[in-house]
N, CA and C atoms as a LAMMPS dump frame, in Angstrom:
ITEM: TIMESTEP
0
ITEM: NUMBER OF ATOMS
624
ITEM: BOX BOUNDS ff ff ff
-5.0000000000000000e+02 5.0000000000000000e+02
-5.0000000000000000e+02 5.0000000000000000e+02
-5.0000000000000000e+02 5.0000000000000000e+02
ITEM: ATOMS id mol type element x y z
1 1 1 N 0.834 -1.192 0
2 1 2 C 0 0 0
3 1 3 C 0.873 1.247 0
4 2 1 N 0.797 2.231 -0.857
5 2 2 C 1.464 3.396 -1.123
6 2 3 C 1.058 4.208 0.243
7 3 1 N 1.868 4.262 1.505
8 3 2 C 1.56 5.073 2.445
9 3 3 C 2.479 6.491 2.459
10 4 1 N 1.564 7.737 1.907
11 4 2 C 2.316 9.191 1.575
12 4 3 C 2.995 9.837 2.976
13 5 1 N 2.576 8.81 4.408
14 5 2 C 3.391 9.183 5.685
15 5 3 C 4.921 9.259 5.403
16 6 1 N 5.226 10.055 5.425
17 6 2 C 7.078 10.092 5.758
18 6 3 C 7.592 10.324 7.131
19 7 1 N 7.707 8.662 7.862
20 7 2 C 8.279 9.056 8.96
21 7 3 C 9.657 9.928 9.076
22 8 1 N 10.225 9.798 8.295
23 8 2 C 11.757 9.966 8.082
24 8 3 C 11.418 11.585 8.525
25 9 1 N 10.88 12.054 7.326
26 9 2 C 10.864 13.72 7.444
27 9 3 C 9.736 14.015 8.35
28 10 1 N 8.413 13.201 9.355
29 10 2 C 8.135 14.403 10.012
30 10 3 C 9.165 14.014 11.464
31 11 1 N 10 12.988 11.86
32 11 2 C 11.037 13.03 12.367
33 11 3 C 11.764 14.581 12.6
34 12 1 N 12.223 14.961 11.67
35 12 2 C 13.226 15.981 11.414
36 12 3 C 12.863 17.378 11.403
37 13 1 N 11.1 16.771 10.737
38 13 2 C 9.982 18.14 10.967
39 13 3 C 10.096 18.91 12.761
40 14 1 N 9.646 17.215 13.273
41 14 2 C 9.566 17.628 14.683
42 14 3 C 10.544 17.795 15.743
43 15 1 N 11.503 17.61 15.101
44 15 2 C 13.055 17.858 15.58
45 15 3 C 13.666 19.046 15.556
46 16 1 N 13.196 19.684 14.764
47 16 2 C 13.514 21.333 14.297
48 16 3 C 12.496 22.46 14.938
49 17 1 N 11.303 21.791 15.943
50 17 2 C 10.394 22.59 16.376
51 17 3 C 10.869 22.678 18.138
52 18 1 N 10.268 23.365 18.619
53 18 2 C 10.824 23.47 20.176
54 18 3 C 10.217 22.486 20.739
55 19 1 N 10.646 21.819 22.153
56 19 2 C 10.456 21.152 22.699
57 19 3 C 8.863 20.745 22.901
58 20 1 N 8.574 21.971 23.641
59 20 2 C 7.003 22.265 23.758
60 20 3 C 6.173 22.061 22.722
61 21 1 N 6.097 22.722 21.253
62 21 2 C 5.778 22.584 20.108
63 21 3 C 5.455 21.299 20.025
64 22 1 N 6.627 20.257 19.803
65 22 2 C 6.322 19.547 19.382
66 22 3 C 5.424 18.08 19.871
67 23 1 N 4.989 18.514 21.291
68 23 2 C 4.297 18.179 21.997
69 23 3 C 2.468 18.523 21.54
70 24 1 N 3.172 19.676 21.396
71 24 2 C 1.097 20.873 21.212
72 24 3 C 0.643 19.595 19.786
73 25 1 N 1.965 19.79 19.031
74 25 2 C 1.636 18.961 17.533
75 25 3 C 0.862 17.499 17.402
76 26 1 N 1.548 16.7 18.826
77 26 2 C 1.081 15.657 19.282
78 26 3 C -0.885 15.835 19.282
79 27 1 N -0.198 16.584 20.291
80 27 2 C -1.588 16.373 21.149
81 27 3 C -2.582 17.499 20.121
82 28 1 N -2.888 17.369 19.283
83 28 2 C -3.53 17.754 18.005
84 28 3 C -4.266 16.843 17.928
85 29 1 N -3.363 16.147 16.982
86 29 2 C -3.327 14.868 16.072
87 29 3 C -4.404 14.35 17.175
88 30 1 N -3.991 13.949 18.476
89 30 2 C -4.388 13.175 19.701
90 30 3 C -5.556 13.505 19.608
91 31 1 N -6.129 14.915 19.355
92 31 2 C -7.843 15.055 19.527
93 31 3 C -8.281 14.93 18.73
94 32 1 N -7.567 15.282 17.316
95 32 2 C -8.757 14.679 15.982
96 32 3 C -8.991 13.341 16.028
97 33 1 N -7.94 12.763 16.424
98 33 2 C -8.317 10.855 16.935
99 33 3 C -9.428 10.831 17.744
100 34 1 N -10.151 11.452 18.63
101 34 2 C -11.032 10.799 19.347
102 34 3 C -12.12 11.156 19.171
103 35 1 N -12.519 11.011 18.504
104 35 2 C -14.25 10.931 17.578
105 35 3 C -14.871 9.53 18.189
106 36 1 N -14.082 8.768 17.629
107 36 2 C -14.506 7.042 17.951
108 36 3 C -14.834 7.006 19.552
109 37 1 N -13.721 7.209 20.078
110 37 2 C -13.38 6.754 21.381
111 37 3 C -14.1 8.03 22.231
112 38 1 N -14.852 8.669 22.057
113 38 2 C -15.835 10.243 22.751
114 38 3 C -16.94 8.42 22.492
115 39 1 N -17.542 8.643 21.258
116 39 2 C -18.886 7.841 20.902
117 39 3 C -18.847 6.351 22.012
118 40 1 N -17.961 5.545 21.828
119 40 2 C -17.313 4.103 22.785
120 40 3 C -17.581 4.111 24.109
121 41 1 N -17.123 5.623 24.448
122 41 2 C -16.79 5.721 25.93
123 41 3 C -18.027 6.217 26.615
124 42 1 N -19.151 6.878 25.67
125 42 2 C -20.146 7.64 26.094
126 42 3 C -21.404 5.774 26.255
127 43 1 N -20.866 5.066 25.703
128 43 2 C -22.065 4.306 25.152
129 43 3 C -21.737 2.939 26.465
130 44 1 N -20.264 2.993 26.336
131 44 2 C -19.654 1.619 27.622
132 44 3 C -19.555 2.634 29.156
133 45 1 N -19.811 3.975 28.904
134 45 2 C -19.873 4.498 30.567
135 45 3 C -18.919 4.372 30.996
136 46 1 N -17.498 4.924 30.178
137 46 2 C -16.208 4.629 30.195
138 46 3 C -15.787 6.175 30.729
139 47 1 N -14.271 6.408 30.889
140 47 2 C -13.743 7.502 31.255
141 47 3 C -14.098 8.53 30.151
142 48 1 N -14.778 9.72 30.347
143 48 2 C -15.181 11.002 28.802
144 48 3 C -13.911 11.597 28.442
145 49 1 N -13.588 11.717 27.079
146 49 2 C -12.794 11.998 26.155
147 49 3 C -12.381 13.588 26.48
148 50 1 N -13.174 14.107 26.845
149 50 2 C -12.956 15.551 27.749
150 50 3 C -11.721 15.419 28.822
151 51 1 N -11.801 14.772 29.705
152 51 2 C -11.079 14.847 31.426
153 51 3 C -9.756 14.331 30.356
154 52 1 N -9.647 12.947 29.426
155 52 2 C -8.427 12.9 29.044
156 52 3 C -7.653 14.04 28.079
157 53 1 N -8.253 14.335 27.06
158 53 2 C -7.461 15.337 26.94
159 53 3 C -7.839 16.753 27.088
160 54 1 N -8.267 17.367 28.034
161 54 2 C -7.587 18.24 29.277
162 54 3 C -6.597 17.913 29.64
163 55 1 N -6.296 16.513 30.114
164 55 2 C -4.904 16.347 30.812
165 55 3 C -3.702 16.15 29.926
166 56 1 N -4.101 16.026 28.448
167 56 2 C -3.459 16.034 27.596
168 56 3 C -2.824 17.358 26.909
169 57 1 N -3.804 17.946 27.031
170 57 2 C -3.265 19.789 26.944
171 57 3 C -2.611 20.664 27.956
172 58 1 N -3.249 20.084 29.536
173 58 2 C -2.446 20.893 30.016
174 58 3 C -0.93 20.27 30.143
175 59 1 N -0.606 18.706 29.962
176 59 2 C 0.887 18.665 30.044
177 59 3 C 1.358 19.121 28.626
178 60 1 N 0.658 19.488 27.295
179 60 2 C 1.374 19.842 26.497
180 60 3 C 1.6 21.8 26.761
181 61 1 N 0.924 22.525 27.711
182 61 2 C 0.915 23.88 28.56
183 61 3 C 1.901 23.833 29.556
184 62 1 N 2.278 22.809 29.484
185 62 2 C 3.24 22.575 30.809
186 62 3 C 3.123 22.889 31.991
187 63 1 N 1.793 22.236 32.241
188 63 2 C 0.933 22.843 33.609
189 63 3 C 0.444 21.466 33.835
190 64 1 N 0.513 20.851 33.463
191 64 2 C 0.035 19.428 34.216
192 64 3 C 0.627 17.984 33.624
193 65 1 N 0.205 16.98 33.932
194 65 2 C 1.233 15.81 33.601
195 65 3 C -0.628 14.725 33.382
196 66 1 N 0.512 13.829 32.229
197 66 2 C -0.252 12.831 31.478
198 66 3 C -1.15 11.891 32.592
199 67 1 N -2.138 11.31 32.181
200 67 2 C -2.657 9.904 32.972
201 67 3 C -1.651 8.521 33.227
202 68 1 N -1.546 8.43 34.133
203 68 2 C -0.45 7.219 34.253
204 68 3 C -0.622 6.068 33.721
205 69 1 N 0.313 5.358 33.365
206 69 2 C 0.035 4.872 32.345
207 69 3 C -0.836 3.24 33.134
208 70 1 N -1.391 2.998 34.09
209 70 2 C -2.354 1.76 34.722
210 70 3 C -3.681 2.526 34.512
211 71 1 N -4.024 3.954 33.996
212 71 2 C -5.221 4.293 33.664
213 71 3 C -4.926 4.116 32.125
214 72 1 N -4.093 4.667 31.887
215 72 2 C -4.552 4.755 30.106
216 72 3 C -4.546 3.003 29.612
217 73 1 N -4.388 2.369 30.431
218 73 2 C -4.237 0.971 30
219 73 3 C -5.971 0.361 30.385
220 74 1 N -6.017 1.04 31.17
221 74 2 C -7.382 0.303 31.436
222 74 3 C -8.486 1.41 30.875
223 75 1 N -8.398 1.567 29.628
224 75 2 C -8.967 2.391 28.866
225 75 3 C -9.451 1.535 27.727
226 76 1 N -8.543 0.875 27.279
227 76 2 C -8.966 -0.18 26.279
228 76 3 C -9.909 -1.143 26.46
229 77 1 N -10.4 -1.443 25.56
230 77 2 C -11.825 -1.891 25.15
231 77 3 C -11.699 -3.052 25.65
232 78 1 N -12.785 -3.592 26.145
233 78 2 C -12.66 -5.304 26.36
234 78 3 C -12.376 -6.065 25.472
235 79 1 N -12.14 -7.278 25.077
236 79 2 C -11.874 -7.854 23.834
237 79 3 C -12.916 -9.024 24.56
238 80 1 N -13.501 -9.393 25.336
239 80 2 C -14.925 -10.004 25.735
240 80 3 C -15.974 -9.641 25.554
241 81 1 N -15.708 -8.166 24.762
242 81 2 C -17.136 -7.198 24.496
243 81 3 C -17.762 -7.308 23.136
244 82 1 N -19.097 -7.37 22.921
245 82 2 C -19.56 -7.053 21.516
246 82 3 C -18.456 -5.827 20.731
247 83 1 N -18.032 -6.599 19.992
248 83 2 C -17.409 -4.823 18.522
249 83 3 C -18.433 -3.979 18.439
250 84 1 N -17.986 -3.118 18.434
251 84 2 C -19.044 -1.875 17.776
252 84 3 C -18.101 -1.398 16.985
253 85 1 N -18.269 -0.547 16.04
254 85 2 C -18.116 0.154 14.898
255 85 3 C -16.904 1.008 14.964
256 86 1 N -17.271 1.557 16.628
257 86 2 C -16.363 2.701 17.231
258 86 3 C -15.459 1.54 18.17
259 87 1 N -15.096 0.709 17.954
260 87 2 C -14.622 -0.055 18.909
261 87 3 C -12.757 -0.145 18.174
262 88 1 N -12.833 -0.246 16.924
263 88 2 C -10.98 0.135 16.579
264 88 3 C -10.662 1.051 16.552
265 89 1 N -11.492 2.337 16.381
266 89 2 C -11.226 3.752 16.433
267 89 3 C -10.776 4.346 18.116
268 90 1 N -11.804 3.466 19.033
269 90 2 C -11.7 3.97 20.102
270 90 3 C -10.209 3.366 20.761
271 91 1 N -9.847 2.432 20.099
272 91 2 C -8.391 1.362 20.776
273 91 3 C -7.556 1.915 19.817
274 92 1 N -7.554 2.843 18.763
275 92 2 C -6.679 3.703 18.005
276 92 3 C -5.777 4.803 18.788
277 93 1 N -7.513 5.051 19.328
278 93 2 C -7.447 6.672 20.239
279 93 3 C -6.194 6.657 21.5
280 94 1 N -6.527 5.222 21.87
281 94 2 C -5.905 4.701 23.709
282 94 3 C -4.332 4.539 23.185
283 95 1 N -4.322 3.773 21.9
284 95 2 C -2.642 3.479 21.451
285 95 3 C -2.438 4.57 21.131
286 96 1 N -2.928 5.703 20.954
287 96 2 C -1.575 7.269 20.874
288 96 3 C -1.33 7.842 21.924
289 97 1 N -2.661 7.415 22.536
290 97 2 C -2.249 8.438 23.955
291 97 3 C -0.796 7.604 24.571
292 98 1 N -1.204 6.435 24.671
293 98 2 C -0.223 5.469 25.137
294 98 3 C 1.458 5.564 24.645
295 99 1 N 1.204 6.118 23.12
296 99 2 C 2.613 6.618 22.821
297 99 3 C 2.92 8.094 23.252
298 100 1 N 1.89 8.684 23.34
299 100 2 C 2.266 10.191 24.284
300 100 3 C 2.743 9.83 25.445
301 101 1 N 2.247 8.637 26.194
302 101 2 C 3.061 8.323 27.718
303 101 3 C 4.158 8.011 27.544
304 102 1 N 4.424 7.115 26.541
305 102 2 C 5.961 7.333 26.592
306 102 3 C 7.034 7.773 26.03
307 103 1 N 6.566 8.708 25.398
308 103 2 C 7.144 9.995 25.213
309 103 3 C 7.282 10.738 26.331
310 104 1 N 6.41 10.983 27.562
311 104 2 C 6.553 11.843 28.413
312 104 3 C 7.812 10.739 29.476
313 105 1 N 7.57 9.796 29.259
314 105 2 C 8.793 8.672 30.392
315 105 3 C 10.465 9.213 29.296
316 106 1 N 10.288 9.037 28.357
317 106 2 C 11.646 8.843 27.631
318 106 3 C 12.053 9.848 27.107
319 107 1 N 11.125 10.922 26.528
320 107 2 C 11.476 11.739 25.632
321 107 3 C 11.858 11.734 24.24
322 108 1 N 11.316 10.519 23.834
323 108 2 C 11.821 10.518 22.334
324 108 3 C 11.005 10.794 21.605
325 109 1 N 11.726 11.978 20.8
326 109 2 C 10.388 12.764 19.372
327 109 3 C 10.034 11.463 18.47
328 110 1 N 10.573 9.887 18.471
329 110 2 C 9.899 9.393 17.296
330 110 3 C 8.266 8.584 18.091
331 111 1 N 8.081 8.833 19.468
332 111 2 C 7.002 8.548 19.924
333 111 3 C 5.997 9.65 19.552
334 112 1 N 6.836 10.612 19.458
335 112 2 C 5.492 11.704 18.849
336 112 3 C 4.971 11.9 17.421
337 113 1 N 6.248 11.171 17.081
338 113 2 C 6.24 10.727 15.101
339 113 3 C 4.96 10.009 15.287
340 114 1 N 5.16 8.961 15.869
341 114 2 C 4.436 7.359 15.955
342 114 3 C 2.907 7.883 16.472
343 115 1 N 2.837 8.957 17.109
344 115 2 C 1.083 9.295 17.141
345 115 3 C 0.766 10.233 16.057
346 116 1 N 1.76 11.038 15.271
347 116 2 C 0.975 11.264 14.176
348 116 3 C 0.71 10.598 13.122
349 117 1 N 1.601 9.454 13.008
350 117 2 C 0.795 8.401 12.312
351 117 3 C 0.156 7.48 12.833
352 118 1 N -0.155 7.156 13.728
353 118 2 C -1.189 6.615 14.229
354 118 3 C -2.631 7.202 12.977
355 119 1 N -2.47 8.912 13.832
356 119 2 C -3.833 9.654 13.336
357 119 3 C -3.84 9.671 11.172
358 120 1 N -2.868 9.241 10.931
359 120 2 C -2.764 9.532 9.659
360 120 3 C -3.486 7.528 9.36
361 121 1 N -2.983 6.723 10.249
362 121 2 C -3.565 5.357 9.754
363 121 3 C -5.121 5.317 9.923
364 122 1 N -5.178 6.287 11.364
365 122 2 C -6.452 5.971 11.44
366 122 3 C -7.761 6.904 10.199
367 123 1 N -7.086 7.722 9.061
368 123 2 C -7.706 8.56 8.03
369 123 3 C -7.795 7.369 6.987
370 124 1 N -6.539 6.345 7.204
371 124 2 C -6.364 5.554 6.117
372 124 3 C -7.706 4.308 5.938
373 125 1 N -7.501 4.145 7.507
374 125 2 C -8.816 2.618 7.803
375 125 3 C -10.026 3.103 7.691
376 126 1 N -10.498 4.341 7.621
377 126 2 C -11.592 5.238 7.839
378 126 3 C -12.065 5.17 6.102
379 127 1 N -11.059 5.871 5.299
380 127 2 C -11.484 5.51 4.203
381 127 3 C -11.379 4.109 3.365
382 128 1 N -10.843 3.153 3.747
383 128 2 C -10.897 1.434 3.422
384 128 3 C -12.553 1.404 4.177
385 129 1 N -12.648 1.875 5.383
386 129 2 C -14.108 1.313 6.021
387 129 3 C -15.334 1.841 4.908
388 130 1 N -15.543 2.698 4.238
389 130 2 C -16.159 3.671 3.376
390 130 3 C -16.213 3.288 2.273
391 131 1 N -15.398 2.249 1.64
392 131 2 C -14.58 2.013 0.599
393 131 3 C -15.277 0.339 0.021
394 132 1 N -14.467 -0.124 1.259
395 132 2 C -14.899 -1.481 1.034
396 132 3 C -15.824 -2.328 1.755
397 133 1 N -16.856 -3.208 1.422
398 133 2 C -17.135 -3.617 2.054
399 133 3 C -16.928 -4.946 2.378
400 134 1 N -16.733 -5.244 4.059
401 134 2 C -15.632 -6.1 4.181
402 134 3 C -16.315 -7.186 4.538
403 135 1 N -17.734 -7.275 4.839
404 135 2 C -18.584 -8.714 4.331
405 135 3 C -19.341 -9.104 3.739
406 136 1 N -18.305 -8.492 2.247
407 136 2 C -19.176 -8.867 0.777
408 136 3 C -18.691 -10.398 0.291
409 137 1 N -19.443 -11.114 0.17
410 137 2 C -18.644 -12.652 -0.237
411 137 3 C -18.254 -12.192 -0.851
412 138 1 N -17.927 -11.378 -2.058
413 138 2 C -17.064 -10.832 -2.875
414 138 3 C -15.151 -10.942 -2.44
415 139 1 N -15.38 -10.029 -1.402
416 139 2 C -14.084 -9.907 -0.577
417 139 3 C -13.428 -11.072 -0.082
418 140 1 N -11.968 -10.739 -1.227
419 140 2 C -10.892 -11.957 -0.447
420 140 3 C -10.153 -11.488 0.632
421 141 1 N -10.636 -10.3 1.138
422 141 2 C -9.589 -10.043 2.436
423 141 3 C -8.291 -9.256 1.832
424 142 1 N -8.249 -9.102 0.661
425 142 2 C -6.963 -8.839 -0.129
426 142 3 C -7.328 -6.671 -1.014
427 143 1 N -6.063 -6.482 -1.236
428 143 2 C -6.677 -5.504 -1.731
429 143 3 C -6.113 -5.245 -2.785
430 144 1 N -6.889 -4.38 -3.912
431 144 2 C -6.729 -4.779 -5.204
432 144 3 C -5.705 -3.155 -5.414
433 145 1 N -5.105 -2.995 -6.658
434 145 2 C -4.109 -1.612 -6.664
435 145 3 C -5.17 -0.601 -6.671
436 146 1 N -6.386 -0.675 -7.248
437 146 2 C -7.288 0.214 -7.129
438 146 3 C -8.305 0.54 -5.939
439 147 1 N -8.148 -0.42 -5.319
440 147 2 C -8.525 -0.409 -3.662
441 147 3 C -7.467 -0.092 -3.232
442 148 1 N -5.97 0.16 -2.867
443 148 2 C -5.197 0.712 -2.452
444 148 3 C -5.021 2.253 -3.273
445 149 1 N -5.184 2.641 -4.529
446 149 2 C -5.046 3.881 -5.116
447 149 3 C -6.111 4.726 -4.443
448 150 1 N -7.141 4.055 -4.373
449 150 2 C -8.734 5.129 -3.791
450 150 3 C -8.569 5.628 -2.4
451 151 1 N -7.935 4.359 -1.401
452 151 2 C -8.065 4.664 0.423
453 151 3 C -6.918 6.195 0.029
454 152 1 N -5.84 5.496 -0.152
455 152 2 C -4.356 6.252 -0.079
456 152 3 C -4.975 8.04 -0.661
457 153 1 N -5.754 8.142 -1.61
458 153 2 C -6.253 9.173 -1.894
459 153 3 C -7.388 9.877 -1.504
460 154 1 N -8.173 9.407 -1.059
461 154 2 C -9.213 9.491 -0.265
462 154 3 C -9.57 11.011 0.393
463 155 1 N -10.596 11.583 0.209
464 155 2 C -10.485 12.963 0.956
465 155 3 C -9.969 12.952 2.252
466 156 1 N -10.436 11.779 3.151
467 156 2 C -10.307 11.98 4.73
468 156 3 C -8.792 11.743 4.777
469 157 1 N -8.158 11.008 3.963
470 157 2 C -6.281 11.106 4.029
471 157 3 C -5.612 12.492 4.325
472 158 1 N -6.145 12.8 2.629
473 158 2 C -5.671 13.868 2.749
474 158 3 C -5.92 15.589 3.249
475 159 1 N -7.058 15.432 3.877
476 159 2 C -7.686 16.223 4.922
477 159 3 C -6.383 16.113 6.455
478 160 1 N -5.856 14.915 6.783
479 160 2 C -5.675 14.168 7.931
480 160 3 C -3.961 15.003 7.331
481 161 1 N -3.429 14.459 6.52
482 161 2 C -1.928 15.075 6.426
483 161 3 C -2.46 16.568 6.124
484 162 1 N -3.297 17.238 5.603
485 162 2 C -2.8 18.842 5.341
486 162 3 C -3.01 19.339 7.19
487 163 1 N -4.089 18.581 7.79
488 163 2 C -3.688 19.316 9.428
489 163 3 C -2.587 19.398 9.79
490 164 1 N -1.754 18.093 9.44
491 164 2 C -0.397 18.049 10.379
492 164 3 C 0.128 18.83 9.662
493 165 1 N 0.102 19.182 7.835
494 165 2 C 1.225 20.308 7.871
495 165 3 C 0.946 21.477 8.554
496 166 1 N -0.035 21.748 8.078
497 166 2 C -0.662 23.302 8.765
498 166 3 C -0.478 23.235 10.623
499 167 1 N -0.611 22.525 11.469
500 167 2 C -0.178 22.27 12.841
501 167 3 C 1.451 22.772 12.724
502 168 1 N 2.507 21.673 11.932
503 168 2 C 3.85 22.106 12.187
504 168 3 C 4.028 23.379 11.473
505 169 1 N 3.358 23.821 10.616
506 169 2 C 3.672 25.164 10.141
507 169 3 C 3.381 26.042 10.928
508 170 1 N 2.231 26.131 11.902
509 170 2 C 2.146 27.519 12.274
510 170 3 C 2.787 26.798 13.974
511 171 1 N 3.86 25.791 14.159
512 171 2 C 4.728 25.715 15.325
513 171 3 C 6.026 26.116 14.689
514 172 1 N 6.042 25.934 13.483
515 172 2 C 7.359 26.596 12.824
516 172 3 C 7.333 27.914 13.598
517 173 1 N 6.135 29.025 13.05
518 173 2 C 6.02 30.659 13.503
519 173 3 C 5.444 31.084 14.678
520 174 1 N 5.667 30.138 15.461
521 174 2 C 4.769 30.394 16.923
522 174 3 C 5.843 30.817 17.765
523 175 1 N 5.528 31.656 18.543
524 175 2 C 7.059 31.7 19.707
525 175 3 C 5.655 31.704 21.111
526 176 1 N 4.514 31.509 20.807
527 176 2 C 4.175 31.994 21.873
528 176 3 C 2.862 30.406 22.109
529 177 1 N 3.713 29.839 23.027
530 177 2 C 2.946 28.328 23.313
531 177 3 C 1.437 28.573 23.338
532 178 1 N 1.244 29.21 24.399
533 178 2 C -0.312 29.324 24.775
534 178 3 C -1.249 29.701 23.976
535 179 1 N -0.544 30.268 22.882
536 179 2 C -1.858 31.01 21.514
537 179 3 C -1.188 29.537 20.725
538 180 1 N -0.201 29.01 20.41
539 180 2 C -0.376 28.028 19.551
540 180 3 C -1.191 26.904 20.232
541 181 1 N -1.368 26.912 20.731
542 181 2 C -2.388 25.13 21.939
543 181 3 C -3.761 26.038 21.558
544 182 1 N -4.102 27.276 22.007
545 182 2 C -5.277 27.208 21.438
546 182 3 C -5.827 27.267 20.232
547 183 1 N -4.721 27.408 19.238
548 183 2 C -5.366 27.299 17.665
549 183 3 C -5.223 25.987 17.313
550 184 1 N -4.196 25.228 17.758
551 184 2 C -4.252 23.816 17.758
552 184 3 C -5.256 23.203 18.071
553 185 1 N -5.889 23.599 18.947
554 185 2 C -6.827 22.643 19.846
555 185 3 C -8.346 22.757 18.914
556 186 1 N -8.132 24.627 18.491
557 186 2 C -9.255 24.937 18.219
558 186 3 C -9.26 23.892 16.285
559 187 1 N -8.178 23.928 15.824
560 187 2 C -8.357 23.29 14.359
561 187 3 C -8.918 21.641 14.877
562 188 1 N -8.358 21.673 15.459
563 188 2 C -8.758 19.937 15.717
564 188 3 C -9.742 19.344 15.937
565 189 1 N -10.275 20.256 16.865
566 189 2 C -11.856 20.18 17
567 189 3 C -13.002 20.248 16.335
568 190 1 N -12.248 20.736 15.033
569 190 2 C -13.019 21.449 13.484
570 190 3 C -12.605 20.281 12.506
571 191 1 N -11.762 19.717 12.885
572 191 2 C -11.319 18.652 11.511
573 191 3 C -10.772 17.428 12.416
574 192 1 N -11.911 16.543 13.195
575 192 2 C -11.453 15.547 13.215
576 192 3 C -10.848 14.446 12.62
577 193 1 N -10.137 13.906 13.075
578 193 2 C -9.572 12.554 11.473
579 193 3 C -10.872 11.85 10.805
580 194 1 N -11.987 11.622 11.889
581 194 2 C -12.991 11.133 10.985
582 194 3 C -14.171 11.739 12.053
583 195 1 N -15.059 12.037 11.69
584 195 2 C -16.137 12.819 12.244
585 195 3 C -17.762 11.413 13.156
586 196 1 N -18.446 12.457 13.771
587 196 2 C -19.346 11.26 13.779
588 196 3 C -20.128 10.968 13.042
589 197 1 N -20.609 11.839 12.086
590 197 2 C -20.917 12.278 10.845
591 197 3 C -20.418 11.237 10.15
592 198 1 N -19.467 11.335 9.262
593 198 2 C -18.419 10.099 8.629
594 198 3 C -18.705 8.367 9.367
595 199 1 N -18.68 8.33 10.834
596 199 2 C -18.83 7.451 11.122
597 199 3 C -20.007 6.691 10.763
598 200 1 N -21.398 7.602 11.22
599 200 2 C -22.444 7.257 10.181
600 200 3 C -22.125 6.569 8.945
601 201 1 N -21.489 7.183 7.924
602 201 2 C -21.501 7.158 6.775
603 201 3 C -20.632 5.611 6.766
604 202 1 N -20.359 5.237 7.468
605 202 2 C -19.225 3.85 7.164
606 202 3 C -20.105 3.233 7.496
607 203 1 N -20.859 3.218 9.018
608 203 2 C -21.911 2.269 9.191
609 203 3 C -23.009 2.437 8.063
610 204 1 N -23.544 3.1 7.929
611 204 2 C -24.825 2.974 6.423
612 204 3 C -24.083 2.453 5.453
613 205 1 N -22.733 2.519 5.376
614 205 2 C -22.087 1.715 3.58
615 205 3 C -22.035 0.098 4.306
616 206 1 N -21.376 -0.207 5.024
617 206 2 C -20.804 -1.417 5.58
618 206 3 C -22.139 -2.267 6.21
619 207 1 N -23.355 -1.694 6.209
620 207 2 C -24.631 -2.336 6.241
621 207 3 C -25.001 -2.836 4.768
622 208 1 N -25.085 -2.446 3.716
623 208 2 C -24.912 -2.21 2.924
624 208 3 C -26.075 -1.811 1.52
């Protein structure tokens, strides 16, 4: 599958941004991911997608510190539970935060690489979910170059990479943290990786 992610360069992207920055950048990405996991958590009476990232913004404000990591673990979905729809989106959501934790233990910018692609895979499965339907006897489980040309191009892809440029671009010209977290926060909230809206739209195709 032609994946247009370049770890290599947003590596170097986020290497060239300030410390802080490249945290705010994270924790972006981190909220357009939780569409799924808001819907999951509201429906299993789970921890609300709110209290986590709050705590996700204020350690990227440098005013508060992440959920430890025996909560963010017990965040994940049962695997004894009925699937729901929002049920890989919402265990998408838990594996970035989970690489934001350890990023905050180690400090290594390629954990913060590794959640923006997370949010860039999760634009990718979003449009395969939209795309294909995956219990058509038709389907060998396999995907054809034109089922890989359509996801890879897909509006919600490339909706999902122009945030992150536009995020590291305006941390390129930011000197001032607290106005960049709130335009961050505020784009993200406006362009989730996949909406609930969208989510609809996968469940009405994938019914079929």
């Amino acid at each position: 599958m032609t994946n247009r992610f370049n770890k290599e360069n947003h590596l170097h992207l986020l290497e060239d941004l300030a410390p802080s920055s490249r945290v705010a950048v994270a924790a972006a990405a981190l909220e357009r991911m939780s569409v799924g996991y808001a819907i999951w958590a509201q429906e299993k009476r789970c921890s609300p997608v709110e209290s986590i990232l709050d705590d996700v913004w204020a350690y990227a404000s440098l005013e508060g510190s992440l959920p430890d990591a025996k909560f963010i673990e017990s965040l994940y979905t049962d695997p004894g539970a009925p699937a729901t729809l929002e049920s890989p989106y919402a265990e998408s959501f838990v594996e970035a935060l989970q690489l934001l934790g350890l990023f905050a233990s180690k400090q290594e910018t390629m954990r913060l690489v590794e959640v923006l692609q997370a949010a860039y895979n999760m634009s990718d499965n979003a449009a395969g979910d939209v795309l294909v339907r995956y219990n058509d006897p038709q389907f060998d489980h396999r995907l054809t170059s034109d089922m890989d040309r359509l996801m890879s191009t897909h509006p919600w892809v490339d909706r999902e990479l122009a945030a992150q440029r536009m995020d590291i671009a305006e941390a390129q010209l930011s000197s001032d943290l607290r106005s960049l977290i709130g335009h961050l926060r505020t784009r993200a909230r406006a362009h989730p990786v996949v909406s609930a809206s969208e989510l609809d739209e996968i469940r009405t195709f994938q019914a079929g």
